[in-house]
N, C-alpha and C positions, 0 to 999 in steps of 0.2 A: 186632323190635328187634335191630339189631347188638351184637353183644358183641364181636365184631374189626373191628379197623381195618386196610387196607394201609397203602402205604407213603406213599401220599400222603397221608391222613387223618393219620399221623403226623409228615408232615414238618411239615405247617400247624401242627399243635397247637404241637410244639417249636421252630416258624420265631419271628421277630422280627413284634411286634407294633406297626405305626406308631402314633405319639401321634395323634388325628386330629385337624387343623388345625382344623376347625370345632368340637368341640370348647373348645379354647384361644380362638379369637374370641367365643365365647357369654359364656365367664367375665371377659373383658376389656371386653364391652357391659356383662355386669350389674355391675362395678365403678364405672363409670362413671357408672351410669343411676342405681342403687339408691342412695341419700341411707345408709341407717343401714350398708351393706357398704363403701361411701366412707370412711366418718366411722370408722367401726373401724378401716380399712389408714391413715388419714391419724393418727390417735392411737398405734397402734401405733409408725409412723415415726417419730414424735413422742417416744413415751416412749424410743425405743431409741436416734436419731440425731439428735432434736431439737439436740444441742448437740456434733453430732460424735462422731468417736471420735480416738484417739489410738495409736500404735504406742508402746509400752514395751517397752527394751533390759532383760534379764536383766541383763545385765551393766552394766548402768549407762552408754551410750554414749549421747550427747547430738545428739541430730536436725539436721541443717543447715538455715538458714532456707532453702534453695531447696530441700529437700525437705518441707518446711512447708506452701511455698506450694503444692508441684504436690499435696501430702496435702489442702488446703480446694480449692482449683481440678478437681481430678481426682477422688480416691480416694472422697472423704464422699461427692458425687453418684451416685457409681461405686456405694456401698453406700444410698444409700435407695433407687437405681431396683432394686438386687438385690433390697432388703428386698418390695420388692413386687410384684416378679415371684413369689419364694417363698412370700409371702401367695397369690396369684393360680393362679399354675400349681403350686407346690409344688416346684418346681426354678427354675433359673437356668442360661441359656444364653450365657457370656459369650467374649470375643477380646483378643487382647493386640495393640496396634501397637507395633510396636518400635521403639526411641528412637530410631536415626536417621531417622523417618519421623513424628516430635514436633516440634512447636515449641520445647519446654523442654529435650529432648534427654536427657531421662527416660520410659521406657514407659509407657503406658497404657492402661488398661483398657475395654471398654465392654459395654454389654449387648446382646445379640441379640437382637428380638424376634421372634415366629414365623414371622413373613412370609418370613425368611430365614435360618432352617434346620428340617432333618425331624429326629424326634426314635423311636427304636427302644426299646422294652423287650425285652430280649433274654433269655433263660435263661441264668443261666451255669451252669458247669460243676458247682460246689458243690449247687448246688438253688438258690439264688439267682436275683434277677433285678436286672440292669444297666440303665443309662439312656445308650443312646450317642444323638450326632447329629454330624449333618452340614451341612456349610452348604451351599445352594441354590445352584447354579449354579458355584460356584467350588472350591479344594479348600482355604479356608483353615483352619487348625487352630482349632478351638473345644472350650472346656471347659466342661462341667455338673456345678453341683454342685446335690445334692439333698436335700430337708429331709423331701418326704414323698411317697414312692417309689407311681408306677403300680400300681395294680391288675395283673392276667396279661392280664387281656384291654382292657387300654389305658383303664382307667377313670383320671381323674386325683381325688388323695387329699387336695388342697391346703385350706387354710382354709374359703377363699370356695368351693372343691367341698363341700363339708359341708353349705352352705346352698345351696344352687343349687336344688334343686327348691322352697325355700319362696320364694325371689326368684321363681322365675317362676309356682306357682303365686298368688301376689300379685297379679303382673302382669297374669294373663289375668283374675282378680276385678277390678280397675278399669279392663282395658279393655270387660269384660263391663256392666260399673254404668256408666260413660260413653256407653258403645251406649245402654244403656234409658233412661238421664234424654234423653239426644240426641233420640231417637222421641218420649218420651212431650214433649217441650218444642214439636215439631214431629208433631204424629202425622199419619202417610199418609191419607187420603182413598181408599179403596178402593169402586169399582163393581160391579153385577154386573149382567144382563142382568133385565129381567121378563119378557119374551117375545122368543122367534125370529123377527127380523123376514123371516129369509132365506124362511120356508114356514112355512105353516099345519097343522093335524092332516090338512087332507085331503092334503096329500103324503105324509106319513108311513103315512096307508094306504093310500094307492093305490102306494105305493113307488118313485116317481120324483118329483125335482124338477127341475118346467119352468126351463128356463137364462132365459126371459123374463121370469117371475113374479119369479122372486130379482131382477133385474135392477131388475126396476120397484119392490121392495120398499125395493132400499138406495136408489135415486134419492129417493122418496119422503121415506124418513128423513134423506137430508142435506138435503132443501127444509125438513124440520120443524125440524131444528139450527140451522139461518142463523135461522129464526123465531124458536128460543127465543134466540140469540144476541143477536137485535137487539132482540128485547123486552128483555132483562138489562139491554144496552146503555141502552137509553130509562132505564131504574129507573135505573141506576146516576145519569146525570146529574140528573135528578130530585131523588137524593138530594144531589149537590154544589149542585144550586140550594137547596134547601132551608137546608142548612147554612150557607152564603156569606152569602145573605139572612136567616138566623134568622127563616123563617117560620111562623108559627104554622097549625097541622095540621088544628088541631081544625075541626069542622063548621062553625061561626058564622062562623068567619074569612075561611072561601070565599064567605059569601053577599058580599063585596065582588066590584066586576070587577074581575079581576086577569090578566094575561095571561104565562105563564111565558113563553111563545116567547121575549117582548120584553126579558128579561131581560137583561144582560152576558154577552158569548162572553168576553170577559178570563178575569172568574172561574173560567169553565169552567177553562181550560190553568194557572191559578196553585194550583186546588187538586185538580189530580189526584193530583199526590206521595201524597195521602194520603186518597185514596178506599180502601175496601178490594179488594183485588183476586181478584173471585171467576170460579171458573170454570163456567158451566152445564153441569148433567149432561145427555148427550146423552137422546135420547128411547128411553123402551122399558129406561130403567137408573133404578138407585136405589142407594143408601150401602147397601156392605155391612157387616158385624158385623167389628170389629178390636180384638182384648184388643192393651192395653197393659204391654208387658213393667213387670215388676215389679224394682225399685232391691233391691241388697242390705242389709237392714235395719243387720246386725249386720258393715258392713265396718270401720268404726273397731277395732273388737274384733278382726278379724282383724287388721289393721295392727298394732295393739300385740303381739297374739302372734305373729305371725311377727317384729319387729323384737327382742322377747327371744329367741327362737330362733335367728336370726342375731347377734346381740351372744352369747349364749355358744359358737354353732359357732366364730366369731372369736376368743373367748377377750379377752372387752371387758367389765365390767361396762357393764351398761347405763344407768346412771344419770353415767358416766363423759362419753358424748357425747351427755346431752339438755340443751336449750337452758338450765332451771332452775340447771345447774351444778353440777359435780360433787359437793359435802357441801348439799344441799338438801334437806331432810326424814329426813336421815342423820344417827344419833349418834358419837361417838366411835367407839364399839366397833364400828359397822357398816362405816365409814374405814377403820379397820385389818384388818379382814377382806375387805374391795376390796382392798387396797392388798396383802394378802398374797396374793388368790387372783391379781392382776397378774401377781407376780412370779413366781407359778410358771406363770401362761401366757406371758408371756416370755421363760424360760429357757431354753427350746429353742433360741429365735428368735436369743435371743442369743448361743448355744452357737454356733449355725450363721454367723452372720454373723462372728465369731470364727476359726471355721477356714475359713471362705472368704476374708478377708480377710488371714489369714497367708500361706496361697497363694499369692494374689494378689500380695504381697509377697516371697513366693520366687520366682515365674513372674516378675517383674518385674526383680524388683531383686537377686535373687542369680544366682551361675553354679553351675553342673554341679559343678566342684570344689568350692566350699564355697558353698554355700548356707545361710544365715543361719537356723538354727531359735530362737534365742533372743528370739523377741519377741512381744508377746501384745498383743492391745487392748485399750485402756480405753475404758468408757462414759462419761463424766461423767454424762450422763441418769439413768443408771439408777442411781447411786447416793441416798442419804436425809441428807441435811447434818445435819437437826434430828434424826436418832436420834442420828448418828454424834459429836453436839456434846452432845447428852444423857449419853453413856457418858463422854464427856474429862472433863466437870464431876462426873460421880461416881467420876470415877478408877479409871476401867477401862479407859482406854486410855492409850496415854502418848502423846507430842507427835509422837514420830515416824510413829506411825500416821496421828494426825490430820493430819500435813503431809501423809504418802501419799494418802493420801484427798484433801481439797482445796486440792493443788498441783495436777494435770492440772485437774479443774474449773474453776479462774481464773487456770492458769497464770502460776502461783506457785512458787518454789523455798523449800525449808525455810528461809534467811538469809532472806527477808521477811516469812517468819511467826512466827518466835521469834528473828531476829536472825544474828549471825557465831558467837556461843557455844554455838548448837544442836549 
């Protein structure tokens, strides 16, 4: 075993580690493919940006309608596709066009997706490690921001990473159970030999075979094949005369003259469709012995445990996105304990889309000299109207809170909801 390393052994170790592209497209198949990893990133979207978000001035400064519009037309799209790159890769690789190269003649934003940039975990100097990239082919400037930081050796840390071995070991249990009902529904027909028609025992000990002998063996067995082929042949029609005319089988019935030859050639060609179609085993062979793969008894049972495994790697109560609906077999108290453990698997998610979206609003829309740090987002989504209107009626909140609160959500100003005297 080495206990030193030169210098090479050390530059790899401390070199930059690539995110590796394949990777990134596995996680992006099994989002797509996987039903309950779907239904978790489309929920999440949903709780976080289902109803937008909104920039709020500190200081009280009032949005222009033509920054409104490019905020629904641009920005909110801008942030669900973020939201779920972050669920998926655990970072976000995104580019600014700049406004004179806009329709609206306001910047904006997009996301990058792997195809077109490489992505490095590098060391930094601190002991830390950094997440730079670059884009593919050209030298445009892109920015990453990240929720849930590489592994050292390039492993990615993301949501849907969490679950990733149970998605695919799933996958390979029902393409495995799909194989074996497929066989057993269709089972092969396997032959094997009864005897060597090439040579007999006496070649075997006199230890030569005659090139003539073999010769006249296999001729022999293909004259016996045509014979049992055209006997089959014969049976088979037999059996469509019988069937066509519903003739009766039994012994007594034949003592009439009856003549098959004479019968209908019609009927022959009208009920082949649905003769059976068998094949004669050649001669000197017989059916050999073929166990049929066995179905996985207890796959239901795995489906339901890996789909709770993934709904809480996702941070989804599971009962959230099954078909019965969300409070269905659920009391009160069980509601409110979803509803709290939500909110703190959201909070990250929403911490982060928070400081990427201010960013995004300084790269955007402020300059070098003063860039605008006064402004923060609001969720409408994630707020709870029926706690927040519970506390006003017990008079624990006053009116101005309550305006705060659901003014952004139905974009309301305080003179609508309590008048000019508020």
């Amino acid at each position: 075993m080495d206990f030193f390393f030169g210098a090479a052994a050390r530059d790899s170790e401390e070199g930059d580690q690539v995110i590796d592209p394949a990777q990134l497209k596995y996680l992006w198949t099994q989002k797509l493919t996987n039903t309950t990893a779907g239904a978790c990133s489309s929920y999440l979207g949903a709780r976080l940006l289902g109803m937008g978000f909104k920039y709020v001035s500190d200081s009280g400064l009032v949005q222009s309608s033509e920054f409104l519009r490019h905020q629904k037309q641009v920005l909110i799209p801008f942030a669900k596709k973020a939201l779920e790159h972050l669920l998926v890769q655990g970072f976000v690789v995104y580019g600014v066009t700049p406004r004179y190269k806009t329709r609206g003649n306001l910047a904006s934003p997009y996301v990058c997706t792997s195809d077109h940039f490489t992505a490095k975990n590098s060391h930094a100097s601190n002991g830390g490690e950094t997440l730079s990239v670059t884009h593919k082919g050209s030298n445009k400037k892109l920015y990453c921001f990240v929720l849930d930081s590489p592994t050292s050796d390039g492993t990615l840390t993301s949501r849907l990473a969490l679950v990733s071995k149970q998605i695919s070991y799933l996958d390979e249990l029902e393409k495995t159970d799909i194989q074996a009902y497929s066989i057993r529904a269709r089972p092969p027909v396997l032959t094997k030999a009864k005897t060597d028609t090439s040579f007999d025992s006496r070649d075997v000990i006199s230890g030569s075979v005659p090139g003539f002998r073999a010769q006249e063996e296999e001729d022999n067995m293909g004259v016996r094949n045509q014979i049992t082929a055209a006997q089959f042949k014969q049976q088979q029609q037999l059996i469509r005369t019988l069937n066509d005319r519903q003739i009766n089988t039994s012994s007594g019935f034949w003592t009439n003259d009856r003549d098959p030859s004479q019968m209908s050639r019609k009927l022959e060609s009208e009920t082949i469709d649905y003769v059976p179609k068998f094949i004669p085993l050649p001669n000197d062979s017989e059916v050999a012995k073929f166990d049929l793969p066995e179905e996985k008894k207890d796959l239901v049972h795995v489906q339901k445990y890996i789909k709770g495994q993934i709904c809480m790697g996702m941070g989804v109560p599971e009962h959230f996105i099954s078909p019965s609906g969300t409070g269905a077999g659920f009391g009160e108290k069980s509601m409110r304990l979803s509803n709290e453990y939500m909110r703190m698997s959201i909070s990250p998610i929403k911490e982060a889309i928070n400081l990427l979206m201010i960013h995004i609003y300084e790269v955007c829309f402020g300059t070098e000299d003063n860039v605008s740090h006064d402004v923060e987002c609001y969720f409408p989504s994630t707020q709870n109207p029926e706690m927040i209107l519970e506390l006003y009626k017990s008079n624990l909140l006053t009116k101005k809170t309550l305006a705060r609160t659901f003014g952004p959500i139905y974009d309301l100003d305080s003179e609508d909801m309590f008048g000019s005297d508020f």
